[in-house]
N, C-alpha and C positions, 0 to 999 in steps of 0.2 A: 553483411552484418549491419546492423543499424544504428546509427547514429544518436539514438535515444535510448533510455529504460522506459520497459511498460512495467506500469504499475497499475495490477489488479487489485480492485475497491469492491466493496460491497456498493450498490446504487441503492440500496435500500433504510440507509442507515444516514440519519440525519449527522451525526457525527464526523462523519466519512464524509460525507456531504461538504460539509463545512469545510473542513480539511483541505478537501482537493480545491475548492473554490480560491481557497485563503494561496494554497501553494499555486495556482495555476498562474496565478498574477504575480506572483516572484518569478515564474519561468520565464523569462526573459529571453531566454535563448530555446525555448523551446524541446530544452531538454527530455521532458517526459511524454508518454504517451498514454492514458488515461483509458483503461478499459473495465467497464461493469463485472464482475463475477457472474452476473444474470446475462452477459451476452457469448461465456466461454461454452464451447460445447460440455456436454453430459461426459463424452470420452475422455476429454483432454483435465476434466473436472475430476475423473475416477483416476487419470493418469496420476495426478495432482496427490492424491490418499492416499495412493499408494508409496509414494517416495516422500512424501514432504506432510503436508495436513491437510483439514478440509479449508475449501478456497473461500467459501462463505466465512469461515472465520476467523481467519486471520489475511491480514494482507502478504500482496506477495507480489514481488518485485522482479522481472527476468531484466538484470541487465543488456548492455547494449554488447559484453563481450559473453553474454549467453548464461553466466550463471545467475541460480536462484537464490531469492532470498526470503525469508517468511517471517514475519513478527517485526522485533527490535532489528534486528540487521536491515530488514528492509525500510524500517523509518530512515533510518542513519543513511542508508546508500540516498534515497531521495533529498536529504536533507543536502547531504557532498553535493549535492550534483547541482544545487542553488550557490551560484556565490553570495547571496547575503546573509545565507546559513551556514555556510561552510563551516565558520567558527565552530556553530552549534554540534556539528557531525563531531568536529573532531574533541569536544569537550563530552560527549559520547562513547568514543575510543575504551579507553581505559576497562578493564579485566570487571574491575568491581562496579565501574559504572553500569558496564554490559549486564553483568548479572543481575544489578538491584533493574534495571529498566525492563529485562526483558520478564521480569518478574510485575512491575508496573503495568508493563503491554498488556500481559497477560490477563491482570486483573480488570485492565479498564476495555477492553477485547470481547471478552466473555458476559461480560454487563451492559455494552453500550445500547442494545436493543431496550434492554428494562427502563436505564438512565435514559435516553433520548427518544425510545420509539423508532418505530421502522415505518417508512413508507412503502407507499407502490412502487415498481418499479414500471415505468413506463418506458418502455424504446423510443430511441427520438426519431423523427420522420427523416430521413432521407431524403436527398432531393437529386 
């Protein structure tokens, strides 16, 4: 099992973009692992709709003890998994916070391509 959560991002979304940039330099410990939506296979993306949503849009987190998470759950697990956030997760918690945020996600989710524009996605070179 691994040591880390991966956390699948849209690569094409400025939003997102930013996001991961801003959390990657809190990871300190190296907690997450950082993977494209644009680099998941086509099958594992269908696997994806079938049990949970589409991967393009919404994020989605597989922890490090193997379960999923999609949306607002998955902000909050990444957030736990920062100690300088940690606070943040847990002022997240809460029944009615959950509800109003994942209702938040939702709306700022479904818009971020309108609000910020999408990029290319380009694969990075390998070496």
């Amino acid at each position: 099992m691994s040591q880390q959560h991966t956390v699948f991002y849209d690569a094409q979304c400025p939003l997102c973009q930013n996001i991961k940039k801003s959390l990657r330099f809190l990871d300190r410990d190296n907690c997450l692992r950082w993977i494209p939506v644009q680099e998941v296979r086509p099958s594992t993306r269908q696997k994806a709709r079938t049990f949970f949503a589409d991967m393009e849009k919404e994020i989605y987190v597989l922890t490090k003890h193997g379960h999923v998470l999609v949306g607002f759950p998955a902000i909050r697990e990444i957030l736990s998994s920062l100690p300088s956030l940690i606070w943040v997760a847990v002022l997240m918690r809460p029944a009615a916070v959950e509800a109003i945020g994942q209702i938040v996600y939702q709306f700022v989710s479904h818009r971020r391509h309108a609000w910020f524009g999408q990029t290319e996605y380009r694969r990075p070179d390998t070496i």
